[in-house]
C-alpha positions in Angstrom: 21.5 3.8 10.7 23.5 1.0 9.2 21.4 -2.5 10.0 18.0 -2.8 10.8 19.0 -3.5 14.3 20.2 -0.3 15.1 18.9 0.2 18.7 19.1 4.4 18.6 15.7 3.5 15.2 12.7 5.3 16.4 9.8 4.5 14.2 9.1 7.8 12.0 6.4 10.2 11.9 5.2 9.2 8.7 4.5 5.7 9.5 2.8 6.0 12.2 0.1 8.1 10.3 -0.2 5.8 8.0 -1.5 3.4 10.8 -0.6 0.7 9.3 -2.6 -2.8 10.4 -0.8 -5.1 8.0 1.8 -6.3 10.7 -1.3 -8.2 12.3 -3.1 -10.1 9.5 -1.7 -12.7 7.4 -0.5 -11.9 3.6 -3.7 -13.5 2.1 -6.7 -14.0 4.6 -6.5 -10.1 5.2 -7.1 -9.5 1.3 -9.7 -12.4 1.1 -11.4 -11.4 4.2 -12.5 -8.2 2.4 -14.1 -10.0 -0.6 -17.5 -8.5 -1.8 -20.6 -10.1 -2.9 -21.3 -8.4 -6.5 -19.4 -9.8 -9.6 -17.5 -7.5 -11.6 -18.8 -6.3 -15.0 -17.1 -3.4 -17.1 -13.5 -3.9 -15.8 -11.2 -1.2 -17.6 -8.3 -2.8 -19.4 -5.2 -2.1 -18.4 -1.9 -3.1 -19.1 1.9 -1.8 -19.2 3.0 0.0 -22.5 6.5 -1.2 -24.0 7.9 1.7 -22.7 6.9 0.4 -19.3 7.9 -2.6 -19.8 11.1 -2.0 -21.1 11.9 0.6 -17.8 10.9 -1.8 -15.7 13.0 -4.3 -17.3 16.4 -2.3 -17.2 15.2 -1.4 -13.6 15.2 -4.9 -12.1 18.4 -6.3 -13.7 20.5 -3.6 -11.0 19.4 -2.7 -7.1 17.8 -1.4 -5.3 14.8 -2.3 -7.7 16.2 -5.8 -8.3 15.9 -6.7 -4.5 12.5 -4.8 -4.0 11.3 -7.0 -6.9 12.9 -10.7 -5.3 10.9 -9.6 -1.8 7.5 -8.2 -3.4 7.8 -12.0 -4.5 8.6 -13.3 -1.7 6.1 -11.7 -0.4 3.0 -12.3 -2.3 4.7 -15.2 -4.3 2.6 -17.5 -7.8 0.5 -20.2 -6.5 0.0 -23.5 -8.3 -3.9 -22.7 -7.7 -4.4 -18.9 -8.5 -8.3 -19.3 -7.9 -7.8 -20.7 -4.0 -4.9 -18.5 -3.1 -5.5 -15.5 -5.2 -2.9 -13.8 -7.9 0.6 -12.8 -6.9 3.0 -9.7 -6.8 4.0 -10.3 -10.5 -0.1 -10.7 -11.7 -0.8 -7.6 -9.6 2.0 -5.6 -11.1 3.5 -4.8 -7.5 6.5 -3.4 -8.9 5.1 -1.4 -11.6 3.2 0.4 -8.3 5.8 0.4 -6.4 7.4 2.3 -9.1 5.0 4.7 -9.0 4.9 5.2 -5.8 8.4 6.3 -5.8 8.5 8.2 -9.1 5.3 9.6 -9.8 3.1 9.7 -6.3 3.6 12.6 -3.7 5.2 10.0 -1.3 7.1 11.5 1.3 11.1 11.9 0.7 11.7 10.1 4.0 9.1 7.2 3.5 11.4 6.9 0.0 14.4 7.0 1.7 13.6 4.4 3.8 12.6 2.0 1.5 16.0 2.4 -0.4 18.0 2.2 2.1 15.7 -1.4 3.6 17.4 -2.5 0.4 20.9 -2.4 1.5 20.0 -3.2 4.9 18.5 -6.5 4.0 21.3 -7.4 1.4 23.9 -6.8 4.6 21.4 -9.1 6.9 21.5 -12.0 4.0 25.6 -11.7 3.5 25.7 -11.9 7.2 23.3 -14.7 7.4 23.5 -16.9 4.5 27.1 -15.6 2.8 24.9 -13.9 -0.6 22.6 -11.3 -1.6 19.1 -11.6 -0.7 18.3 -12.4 -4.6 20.1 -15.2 -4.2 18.6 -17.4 -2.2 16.6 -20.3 -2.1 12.8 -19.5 -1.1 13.6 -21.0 2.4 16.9 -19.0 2.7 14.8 -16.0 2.3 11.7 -16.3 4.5 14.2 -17.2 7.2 15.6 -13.6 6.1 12.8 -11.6 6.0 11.7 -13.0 9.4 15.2 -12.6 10.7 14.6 -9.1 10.0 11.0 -8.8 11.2 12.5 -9.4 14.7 13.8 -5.9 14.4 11.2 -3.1 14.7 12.8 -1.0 11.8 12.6 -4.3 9.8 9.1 -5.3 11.1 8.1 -1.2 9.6 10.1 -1.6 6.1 8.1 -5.4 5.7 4.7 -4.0 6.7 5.5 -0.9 4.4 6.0 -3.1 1.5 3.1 -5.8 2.1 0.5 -2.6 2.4 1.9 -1.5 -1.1 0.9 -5.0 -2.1 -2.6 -4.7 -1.0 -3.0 -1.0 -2.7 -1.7 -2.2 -5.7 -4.0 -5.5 -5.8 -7.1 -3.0 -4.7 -6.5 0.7 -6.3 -7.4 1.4 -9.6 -5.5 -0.2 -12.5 -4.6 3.7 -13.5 -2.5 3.9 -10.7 0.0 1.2 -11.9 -1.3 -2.1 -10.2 -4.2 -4.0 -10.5 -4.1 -4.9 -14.2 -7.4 -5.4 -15.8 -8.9 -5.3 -12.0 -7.2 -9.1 -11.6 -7.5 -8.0 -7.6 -11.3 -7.0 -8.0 -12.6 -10.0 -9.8 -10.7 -12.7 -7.1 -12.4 -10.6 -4.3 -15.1 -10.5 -6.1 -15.6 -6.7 -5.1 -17.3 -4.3 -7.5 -15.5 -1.2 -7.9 -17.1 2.4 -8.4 -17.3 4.2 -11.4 -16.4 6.2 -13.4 -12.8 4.8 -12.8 -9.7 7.6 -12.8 -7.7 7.5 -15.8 -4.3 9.0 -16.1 -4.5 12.7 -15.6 -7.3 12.2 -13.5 -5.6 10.4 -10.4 -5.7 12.1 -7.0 -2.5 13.4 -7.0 -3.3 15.1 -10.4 -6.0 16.8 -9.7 -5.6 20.7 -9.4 -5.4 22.6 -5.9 -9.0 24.0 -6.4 -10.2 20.2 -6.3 -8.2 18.9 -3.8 -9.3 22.0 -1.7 -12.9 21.1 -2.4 -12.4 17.6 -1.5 -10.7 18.6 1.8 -13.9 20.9 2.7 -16.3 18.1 2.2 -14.5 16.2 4.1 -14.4 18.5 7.1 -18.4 18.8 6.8 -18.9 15.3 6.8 -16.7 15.3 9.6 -18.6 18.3 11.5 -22.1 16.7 10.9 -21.4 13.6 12.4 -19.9 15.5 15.4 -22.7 17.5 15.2 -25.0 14.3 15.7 -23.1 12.7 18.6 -25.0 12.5 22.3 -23.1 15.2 23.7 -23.6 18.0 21.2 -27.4 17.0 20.7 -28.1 17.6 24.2 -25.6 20.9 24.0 -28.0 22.4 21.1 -30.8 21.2 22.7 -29.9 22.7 26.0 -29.2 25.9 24.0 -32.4 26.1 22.0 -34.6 25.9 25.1 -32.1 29.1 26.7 -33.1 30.9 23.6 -36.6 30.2 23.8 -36.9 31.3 27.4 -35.5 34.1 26.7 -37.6 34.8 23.8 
């Protein structure tokens, strides 16, 4: 592929079991639509070391992480009213996620791939368009962009791909990179559950014996409420009265 309009894209495995519903809601109502009734007490602090900082920093002044940055922005951009429309990609620390995401979390090599090369993609769409880089744009030159490239279905997958790591890292724990202080919890005034994971105790850290666990419960919860659906009921009841007969 060299363009987001490259009629032989066929949307990849991996998205499509991510089931993304992003594409259909708006940027806001979709996260204020989930708002809870409890207030938050006992928020964990959070926030980036220097060391984070200063990657993050040194990241953004080059691509492809000083284009993911301008449309993360773009994206879920500051409000002059944060308490109507709710904090933005910088309060949330999008990037830092997104950062995370690509460094840290066991994200698949061709979900990362794609998202690099969206980068160049776009920045060929905005020369073609508007004669400059995407990061150079006026906010109106970019929305007409980004929905430029939304008109494409690899574009419409890279945008949705982006906006739902918005959402995670407005809603997941702060331990995970986003979500400082739980900024995204207290303006959707959702309580979250405790204890909280800290680093070294995030999902993707935890060791094979765990995870296998997890997976097993999972599959049990899974089997019981098969279990309970109208068909098997009657099948186990039918069962139970051959067995008594026989008896």
């Amino acid at each position: 592929m060299h363009s987001f309009f490259d009629k032989n894209y066929q949307t990849p495995t991996w998205f499509k079991e991510k089931n993304f519903k992003a594409k259909n809601l708006s940027r806001r109502s979709f996260l204020k639509s989930a708002a809870g009734a409890s207030a938050i007490t006992a928020l964990p602090v959070f926030s980036l070391t220097v060391k984070d900082k200063d990657i993050l920093t040194k990241l953004t002044q080059t691509d492809p992480w000083l284009t993911l940055d301008a449309t993360l922005l773009h994206l879920l951009p500051e409000s002059a009213s944060s308490t109507e429309h709710g904090p933005s990609a910088k309060d949330v620390n999008a990037l830092a996620y997104l950062h995370q995401v690509m460094t840290v979390q066991p994200t698949p090599v061709d979900e990362k791939e794609f998202i690099l090369k969206g980068v160049g993609w776009l920045n060929g769409f905005s020369q073609s368009q508007q004669g400059k880089p995407f990061v150079q744009l006026s906010f109106d030159e970019k929305e007409s962009v980004l929905r430029g490239i939304s008109n494409s279905r690899a574009g419409e997958n890279w945008l949705t791909t982006l906006l739902a790591y918005l959402f995670e890292a407005m809603l997941a724990p702060p331990a995970y990179g986003g979500n400082p202080n739980g900024i995204g919890w207290q303006w959707l005034e959702h309580q979250a559950g405790f204890p909280l994971p800290k680093a070294g105790q995030r999902y993707f850290e935890l060791p094979p014996r765990a995870r296998a666990k997890n997976e097993i419960a999972i599959r049990e919860i899974n089997d019981q409420q098969d279990a309970n659906s109208p068909t098997n009921i009657a099948l186990v009841k039918k069962m139970s009265v051959k067995r008594s007969s026989k008896a």
